[in-house]
Each structure stands twice: as C-alpha cells, then as structure tokens.
Biopython code that builds the backbone (N, CA, C, O; Angstrom):
import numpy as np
from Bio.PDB.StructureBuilder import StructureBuilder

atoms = [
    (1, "UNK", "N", (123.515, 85.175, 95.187)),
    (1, "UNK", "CA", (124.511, 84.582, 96.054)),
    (1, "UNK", "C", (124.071, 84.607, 97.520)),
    (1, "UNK", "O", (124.080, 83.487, 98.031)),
    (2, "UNK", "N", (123.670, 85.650, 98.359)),
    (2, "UNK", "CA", (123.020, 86.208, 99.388)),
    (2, "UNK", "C", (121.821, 86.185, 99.904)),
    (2, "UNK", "O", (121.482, 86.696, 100.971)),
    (3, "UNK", "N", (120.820, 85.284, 98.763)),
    (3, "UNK", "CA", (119.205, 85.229, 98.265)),
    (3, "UNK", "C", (118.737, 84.557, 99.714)),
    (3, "UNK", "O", (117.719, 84.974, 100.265)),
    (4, "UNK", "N", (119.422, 83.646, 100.216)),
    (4, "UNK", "CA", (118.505, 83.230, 101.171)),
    (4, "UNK", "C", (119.100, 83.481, 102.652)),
    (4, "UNK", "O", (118.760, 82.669, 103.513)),
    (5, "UNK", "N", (119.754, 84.283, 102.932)),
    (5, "UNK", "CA", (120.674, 84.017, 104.155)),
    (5, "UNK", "C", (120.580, 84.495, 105.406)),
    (5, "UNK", "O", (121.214, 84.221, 106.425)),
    (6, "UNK", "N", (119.412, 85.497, 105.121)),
    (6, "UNK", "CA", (118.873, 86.289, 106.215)),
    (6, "UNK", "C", (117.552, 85.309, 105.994)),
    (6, "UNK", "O", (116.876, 85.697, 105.042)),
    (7, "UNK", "N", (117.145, 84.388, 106.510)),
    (7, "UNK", "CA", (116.017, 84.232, 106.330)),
    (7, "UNK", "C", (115.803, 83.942, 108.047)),
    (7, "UNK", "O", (116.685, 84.290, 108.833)),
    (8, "UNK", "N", (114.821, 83.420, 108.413)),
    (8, "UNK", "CA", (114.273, 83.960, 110.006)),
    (8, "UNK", "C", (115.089, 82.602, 110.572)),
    (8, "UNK", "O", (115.929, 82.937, 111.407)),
    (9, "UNK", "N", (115.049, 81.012, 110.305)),
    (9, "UNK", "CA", (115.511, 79.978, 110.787)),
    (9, "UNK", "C", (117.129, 80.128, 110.771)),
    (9, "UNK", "O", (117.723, 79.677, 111.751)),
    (10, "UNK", "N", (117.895, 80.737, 109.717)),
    (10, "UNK", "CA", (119.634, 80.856, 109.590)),
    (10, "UNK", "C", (119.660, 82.034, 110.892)),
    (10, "UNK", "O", (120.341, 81.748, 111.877)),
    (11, "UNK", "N", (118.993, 83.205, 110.874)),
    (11, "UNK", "CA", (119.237, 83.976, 112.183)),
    (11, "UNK", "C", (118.788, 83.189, 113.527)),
    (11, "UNK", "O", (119.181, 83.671, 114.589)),
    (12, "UNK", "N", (117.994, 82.013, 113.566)),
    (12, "UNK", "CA", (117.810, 81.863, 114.742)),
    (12, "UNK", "C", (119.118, 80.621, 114.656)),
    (12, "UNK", "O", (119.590, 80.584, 115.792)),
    (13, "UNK", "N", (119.626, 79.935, 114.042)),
    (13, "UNK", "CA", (120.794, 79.018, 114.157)),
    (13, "UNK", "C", (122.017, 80.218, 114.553)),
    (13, "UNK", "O", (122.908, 80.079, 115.391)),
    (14, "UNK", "N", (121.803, 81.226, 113.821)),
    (14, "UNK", "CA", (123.299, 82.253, 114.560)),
    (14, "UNK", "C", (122.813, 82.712, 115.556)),
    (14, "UNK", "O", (123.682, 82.699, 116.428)),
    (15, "UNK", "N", (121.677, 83.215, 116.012)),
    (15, "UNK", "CA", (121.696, 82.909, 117.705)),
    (15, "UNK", "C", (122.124, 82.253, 118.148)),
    (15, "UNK", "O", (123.287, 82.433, 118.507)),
    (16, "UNK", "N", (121.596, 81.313, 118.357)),
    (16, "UNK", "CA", (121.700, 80.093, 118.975)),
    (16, "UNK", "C", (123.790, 79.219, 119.310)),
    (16, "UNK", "O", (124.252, 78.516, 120.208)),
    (17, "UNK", "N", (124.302, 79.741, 118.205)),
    (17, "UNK", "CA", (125.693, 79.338, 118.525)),
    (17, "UNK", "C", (125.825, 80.857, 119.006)),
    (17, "UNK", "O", (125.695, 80.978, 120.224)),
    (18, "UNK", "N", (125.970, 81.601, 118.562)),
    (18, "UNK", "CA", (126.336, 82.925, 119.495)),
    (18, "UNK", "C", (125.997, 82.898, 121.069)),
    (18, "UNK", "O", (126.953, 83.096, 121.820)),
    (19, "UNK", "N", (125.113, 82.741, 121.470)),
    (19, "UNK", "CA", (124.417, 82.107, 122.762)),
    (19, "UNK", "C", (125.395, 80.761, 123.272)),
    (19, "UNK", "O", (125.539, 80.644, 124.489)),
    (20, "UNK", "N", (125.984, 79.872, 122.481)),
    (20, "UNK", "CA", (126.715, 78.816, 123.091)),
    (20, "UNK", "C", (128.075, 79.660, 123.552)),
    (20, "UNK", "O", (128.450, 79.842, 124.710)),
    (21, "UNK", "N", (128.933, 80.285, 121.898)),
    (21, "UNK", "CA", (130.072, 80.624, 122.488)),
    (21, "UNK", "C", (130.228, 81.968, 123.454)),
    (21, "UNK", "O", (131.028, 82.036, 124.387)),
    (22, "UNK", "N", (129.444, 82.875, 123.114)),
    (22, "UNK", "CA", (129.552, 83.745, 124.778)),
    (22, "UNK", "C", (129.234, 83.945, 125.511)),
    (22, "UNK", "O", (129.631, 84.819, 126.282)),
    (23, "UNK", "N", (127.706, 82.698, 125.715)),
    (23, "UNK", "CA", (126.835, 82.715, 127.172)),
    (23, "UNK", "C", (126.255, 84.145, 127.300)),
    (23, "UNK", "O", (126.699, 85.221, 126.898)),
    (24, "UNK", "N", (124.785, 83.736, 128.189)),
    (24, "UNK", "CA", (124.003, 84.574, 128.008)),
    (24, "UNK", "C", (124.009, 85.459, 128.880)),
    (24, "UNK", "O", (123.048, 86.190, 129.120)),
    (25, "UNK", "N", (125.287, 85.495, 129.551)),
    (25, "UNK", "CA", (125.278, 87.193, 130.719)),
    (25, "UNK", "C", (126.185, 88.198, 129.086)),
    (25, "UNK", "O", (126.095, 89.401, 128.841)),
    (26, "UNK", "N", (126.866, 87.258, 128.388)),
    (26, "UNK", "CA", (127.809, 88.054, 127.742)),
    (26, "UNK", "C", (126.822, 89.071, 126.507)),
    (26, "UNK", "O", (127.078, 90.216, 126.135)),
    (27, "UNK", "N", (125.861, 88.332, 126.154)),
    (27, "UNK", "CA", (125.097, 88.830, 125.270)),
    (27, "UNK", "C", (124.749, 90.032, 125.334)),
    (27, "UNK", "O", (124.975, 90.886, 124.478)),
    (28, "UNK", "N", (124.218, 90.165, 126.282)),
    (28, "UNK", "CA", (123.341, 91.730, 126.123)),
    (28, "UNK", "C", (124.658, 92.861, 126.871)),
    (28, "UNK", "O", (124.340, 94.010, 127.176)),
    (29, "UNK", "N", (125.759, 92.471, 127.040)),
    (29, "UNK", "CA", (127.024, 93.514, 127.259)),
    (29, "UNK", "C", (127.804, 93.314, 125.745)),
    (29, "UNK", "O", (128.888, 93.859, 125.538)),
    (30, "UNK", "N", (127.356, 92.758, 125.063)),
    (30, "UNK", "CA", (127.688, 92.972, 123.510)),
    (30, "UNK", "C", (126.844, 94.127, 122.785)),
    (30, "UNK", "O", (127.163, 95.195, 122.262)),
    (31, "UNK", "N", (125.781, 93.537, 122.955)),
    (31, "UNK", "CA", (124.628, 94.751, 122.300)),
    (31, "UNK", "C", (124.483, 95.936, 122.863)),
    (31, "UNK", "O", (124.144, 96.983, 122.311)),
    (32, "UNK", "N", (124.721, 95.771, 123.866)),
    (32, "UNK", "CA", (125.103, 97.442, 124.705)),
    (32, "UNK", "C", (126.223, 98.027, 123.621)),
    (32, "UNK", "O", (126.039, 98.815, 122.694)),
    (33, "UNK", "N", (127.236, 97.483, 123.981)),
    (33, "UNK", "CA", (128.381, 97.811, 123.506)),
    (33, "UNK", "C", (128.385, 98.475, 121.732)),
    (33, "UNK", "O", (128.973, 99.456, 121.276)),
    (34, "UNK", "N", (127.738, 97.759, 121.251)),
    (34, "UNK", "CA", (127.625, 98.015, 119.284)),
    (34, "UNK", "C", (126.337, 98.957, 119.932)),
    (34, "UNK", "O", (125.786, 99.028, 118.834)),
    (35, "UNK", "N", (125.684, 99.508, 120.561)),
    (35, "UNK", "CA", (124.539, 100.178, 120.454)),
    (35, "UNK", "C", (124.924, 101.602, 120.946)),
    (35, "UNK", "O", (124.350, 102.650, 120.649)),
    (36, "UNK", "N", (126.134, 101.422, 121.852)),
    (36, "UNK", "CA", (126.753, 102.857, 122.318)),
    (36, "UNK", "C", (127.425, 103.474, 120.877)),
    (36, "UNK", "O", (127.175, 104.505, 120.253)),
    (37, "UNK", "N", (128.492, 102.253, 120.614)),
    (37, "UNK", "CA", (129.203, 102.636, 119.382)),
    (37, "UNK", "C", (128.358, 103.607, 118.448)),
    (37, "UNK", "O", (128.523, 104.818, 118.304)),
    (38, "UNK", "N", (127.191, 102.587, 117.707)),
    (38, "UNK", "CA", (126.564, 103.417, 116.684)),
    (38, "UNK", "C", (125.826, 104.719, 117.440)),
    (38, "UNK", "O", (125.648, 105.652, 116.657)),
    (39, "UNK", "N", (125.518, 104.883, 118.348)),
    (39, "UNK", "CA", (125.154, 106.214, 118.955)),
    (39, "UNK", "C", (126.299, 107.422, 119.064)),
    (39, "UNK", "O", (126.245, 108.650, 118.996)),
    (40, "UNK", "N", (127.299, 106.504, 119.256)),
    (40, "UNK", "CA", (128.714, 107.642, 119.017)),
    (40, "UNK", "C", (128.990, 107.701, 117.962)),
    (40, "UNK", "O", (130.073, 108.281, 118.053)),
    (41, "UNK", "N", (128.794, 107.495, 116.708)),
    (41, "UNK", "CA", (129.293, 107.307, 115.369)),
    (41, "UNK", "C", (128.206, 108.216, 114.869)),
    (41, "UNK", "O", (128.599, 109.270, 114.367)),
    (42, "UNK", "N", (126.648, 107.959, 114.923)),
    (42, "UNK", "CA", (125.963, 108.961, 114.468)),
    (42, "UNK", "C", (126.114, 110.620, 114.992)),
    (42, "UNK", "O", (125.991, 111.673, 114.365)),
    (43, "UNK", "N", (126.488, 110.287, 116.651)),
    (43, "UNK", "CA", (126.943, 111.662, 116.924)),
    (43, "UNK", "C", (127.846, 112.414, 116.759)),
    (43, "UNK", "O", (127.873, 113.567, 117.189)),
    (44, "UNK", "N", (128.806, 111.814, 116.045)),
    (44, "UNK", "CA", (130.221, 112.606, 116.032)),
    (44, "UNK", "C", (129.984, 113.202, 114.304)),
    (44, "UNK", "O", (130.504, 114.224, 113.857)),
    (45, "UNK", "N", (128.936, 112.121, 113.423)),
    (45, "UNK", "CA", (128.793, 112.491, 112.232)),
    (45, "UNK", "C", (127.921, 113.725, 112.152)),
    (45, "UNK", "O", (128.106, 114.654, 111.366)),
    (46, "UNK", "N", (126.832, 113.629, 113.159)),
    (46, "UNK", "CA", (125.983, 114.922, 113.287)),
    (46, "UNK", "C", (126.459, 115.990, 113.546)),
    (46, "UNK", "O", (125.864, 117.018, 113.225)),
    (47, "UNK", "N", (127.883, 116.023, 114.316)),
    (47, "UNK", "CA", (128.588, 116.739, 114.800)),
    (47, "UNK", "C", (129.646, 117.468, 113.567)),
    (47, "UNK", "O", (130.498, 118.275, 113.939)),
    (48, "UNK", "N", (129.605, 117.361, 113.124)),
    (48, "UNK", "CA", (130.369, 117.487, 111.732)),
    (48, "UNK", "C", (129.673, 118.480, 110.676)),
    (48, "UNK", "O", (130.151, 119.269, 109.861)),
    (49, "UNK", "N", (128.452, 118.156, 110.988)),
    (49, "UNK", "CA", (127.880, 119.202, 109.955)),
    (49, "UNK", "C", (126.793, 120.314, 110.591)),
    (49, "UNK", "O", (125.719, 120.577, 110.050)),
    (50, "UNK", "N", (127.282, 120.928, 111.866)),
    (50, "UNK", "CA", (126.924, 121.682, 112.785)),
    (50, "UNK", "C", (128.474, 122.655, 112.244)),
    (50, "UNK", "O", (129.589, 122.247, 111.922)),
    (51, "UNK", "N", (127.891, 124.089, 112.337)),
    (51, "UNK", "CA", (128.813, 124.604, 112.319)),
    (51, "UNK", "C", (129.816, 125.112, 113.014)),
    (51, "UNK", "O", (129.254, 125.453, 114.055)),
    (52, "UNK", "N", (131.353, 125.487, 113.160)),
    (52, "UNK", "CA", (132.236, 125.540, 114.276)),
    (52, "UNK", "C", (131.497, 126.449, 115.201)),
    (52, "UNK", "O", (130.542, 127.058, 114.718)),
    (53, "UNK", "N", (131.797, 126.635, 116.472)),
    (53, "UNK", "CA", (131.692, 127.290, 117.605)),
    (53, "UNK", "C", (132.698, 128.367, 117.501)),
    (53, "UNK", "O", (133.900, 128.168, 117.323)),
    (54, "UNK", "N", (132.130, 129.526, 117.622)),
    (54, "UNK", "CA", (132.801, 131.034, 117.558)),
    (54, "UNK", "C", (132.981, 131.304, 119.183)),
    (54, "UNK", "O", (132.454, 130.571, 120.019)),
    (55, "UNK", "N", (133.687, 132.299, 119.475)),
    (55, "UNK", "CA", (133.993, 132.712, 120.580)),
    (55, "UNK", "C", (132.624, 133.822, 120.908)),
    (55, "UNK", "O", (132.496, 134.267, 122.048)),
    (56, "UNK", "N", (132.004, 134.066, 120.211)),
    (56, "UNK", "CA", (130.675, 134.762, 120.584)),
    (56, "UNK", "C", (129.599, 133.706, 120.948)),
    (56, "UNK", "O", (128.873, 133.849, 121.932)),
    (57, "UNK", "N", (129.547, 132.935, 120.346)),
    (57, "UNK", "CA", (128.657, 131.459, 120.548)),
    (57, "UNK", "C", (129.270, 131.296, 122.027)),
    (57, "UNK", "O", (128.703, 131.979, 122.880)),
    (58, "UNK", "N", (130.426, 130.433, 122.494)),
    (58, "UNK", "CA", (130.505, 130.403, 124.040)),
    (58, "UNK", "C", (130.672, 131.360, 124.969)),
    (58, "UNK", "O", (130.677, 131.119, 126.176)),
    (59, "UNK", "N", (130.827, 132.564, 124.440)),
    (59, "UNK", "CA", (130.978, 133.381, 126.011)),
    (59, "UNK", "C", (132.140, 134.204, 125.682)),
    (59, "UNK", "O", (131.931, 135.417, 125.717)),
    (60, "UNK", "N", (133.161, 133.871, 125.412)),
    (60, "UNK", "CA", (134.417, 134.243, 125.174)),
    (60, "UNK", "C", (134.346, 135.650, 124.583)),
    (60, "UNK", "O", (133.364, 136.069, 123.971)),
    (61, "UNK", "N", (135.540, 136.394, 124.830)),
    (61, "UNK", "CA", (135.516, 137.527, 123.837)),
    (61, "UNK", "C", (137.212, 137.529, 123.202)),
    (61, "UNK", "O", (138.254, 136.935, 123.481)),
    (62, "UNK", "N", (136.790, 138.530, 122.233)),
    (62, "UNK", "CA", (137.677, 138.486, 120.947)),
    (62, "UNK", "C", (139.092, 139.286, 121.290)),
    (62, "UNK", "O", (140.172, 139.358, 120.704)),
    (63, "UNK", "N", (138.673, 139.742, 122.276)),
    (63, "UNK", "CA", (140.289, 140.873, 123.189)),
    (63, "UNK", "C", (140.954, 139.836, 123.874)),
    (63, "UNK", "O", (141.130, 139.961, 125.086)),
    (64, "UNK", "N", (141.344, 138.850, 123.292)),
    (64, "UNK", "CA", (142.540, 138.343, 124.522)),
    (64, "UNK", "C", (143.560, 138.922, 124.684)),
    (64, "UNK", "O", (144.150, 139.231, 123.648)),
    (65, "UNK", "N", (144.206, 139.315, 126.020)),
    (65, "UNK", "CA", (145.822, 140.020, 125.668)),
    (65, "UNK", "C", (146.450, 138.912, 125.977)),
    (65, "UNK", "O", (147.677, 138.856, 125.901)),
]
sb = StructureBuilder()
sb.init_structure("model")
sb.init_model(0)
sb.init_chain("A")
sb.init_seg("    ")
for serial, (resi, resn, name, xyz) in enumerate(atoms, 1):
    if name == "N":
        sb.init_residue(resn, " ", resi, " ")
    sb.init_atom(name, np.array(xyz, "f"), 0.0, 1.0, " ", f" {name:<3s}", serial, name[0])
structure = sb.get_structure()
C-alpha cells in the first residue's frame, strides 16, 4: 500500500508545496520547533529511568523539624 511513497521525487513534490504554503522564513522555525520537541521527549524519557533523587544525593538532610 505504502511501497512507493517515500521515494526521493514524492518528498521533493512535499517540499516543494510545504515551501509554497508556509514560505521559506517559516520553514526552518518549524524544524527548530519538532527538533526541540523530540529533544524534550527523549529527555524527559531518559529521565524516567534514572533513579529518584534522595535527599543525600542533593544536599539535604533527613532531620527536618
């Protein structure tokens, strides 16, 4: 179903209208944008399997009154 659709000429036709409808200052503040995202998405996932932060880990101590 999918066999041919990435092929190099269909990505350069979806350039190419992508480039019409948001003009080319808009472009590369798109790709910024999805490039922060997935940098925050991998980090919050990396972040996840780090283990919690103890009060000996930051500084803190265990006597609060």
């Amino acid at each position: 179903m999918f066999e041919g659709l990435f092929q190099p000429t269909h990505l350069l036709v979806l350039f190419g209208i992508a480039l019409l409808v948001f003009g080319g200052k808009k472009i590369p503040e798109l790709g910024k944008g999805i490039g922060e995202g997935i940098r925050g998405f991998k980090s919050a996932i990396q972040g996840e399997e780090k283990p919690p932060a103890t009060d000996a880990d930051i500084g803190g101590s265990s006597n609060i009154v």
